[in-house]
N, C-alpha and C positions, 0 to 999 in steps of 0.2 A: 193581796196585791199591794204594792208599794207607788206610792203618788210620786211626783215629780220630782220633790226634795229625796227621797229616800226613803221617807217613812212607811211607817204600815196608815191603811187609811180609815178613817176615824167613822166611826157610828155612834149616832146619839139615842139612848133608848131612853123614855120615858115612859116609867113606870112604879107605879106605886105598890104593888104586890110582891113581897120580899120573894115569895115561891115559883110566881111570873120570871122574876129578873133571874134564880137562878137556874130555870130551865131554860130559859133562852139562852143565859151564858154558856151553860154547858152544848146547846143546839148549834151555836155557833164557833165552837171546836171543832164540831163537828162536819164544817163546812170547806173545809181545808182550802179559805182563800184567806190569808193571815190580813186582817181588822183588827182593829183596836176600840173595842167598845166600851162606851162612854155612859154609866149610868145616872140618872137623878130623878126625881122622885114624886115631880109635882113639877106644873108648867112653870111656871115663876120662878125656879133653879135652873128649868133649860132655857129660856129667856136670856137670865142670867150666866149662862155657858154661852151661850150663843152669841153675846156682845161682850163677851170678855167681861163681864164684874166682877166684883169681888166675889168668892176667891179664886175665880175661873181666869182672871188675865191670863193665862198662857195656852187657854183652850183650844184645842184645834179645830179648824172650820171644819163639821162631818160632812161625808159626802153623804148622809141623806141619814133624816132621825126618822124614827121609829114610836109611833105613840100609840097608847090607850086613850079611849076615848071618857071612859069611867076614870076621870083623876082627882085629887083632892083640891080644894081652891076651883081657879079657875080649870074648865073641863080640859077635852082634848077639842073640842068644836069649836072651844075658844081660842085656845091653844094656835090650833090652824088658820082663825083669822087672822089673828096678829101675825103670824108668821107671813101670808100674803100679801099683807096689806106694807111689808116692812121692803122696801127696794135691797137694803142688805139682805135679808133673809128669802126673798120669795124666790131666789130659784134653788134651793137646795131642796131638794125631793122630798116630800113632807108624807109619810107612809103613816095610814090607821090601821093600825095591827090591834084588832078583840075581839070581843067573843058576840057583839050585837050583831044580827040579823036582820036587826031593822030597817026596813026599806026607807023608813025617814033618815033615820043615821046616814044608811050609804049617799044617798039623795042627796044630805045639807053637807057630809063632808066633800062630794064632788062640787057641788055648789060654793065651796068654802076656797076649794084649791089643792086638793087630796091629787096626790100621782096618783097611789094605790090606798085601795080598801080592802083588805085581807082579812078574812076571819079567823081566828086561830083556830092551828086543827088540836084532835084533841087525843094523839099518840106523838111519842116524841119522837118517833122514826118519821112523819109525816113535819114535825114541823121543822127538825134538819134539813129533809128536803124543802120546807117553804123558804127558810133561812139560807139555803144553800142559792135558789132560784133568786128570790133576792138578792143575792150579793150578788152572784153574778152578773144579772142584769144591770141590776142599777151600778155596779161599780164594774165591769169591765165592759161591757155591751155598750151603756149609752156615754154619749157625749155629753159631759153638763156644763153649765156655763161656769165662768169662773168667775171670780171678784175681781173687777180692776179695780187698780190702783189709778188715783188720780197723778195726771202727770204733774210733774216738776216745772215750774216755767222760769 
């Protein structure tokens, strides 16, 4: 799907697993709604993507990242506080995508500000369809808020 301007529309995956990042990439070819998916590798680079730093100034706002919750540095638990607690950041759909079960996880990430908590499945035909459901949903289905701009006086 193509956002406003024209482009194809941007995913931020956070993940630290070389063999994570390249199954999902390949899972979401597989989804035939054309994304542009944005990897990095540790919360403190998406952070960093996410407010434009160096060397991300030209990053484009995703329409919703993607986390593990197991991440190097700071987690994905933290990961997601900051991201609520930030008025820039807290409405882009902030999805935990792993493999915990933990009833505490799901708990403190809903507690945190989690849309979704997604386990990952564990065939690649099931996680194209999760990656498929996703995308759909959250990028063509719902309405998200946008960033305004403040006006000019």
């Amino acid at each position: 799907m193509q956002g406003p301007s024209g482009h194809s529309t941007a995913i931020l995956l956070v993940e630290d697993d070389p063999t994570e990042v390249r199954l999902l990439q390949e899972a979401f070819k597989g989804v035939l709604v054309p994304i542009h998916l944005h990897v990095v590798h540790e919360s403190c680079e998406a952070l960093a993507f996410l407010r434009h730093e160096a060397p991300y100034q030209r990053a484009p706002r995703p329409a919703l990242i993607l986390f593990s919750l197991k991440l190097p540095g700071m987690s994905g638990l933290q990961l997601l506080s900051v991201l609520k607690r930030d008025p820039a950041l807290q409405t882009i759909p902030a999805i935990v995508f792993t493999n915990s079960m933990s009833p505490q996880d799901i708990q403190q990430s809903y507690e945190l500000g989690a849309n979704s908590y997604i386990i990952k499945p564990f065939g690649f035909t099931q996680l194209v369809e999760v990656m498929h459901a996703i995308v759909v949903y959250w990028i063509k289905v719902v309405t998200q808020a946008r960033l305004s701009t403040p006006r000019k006086q």
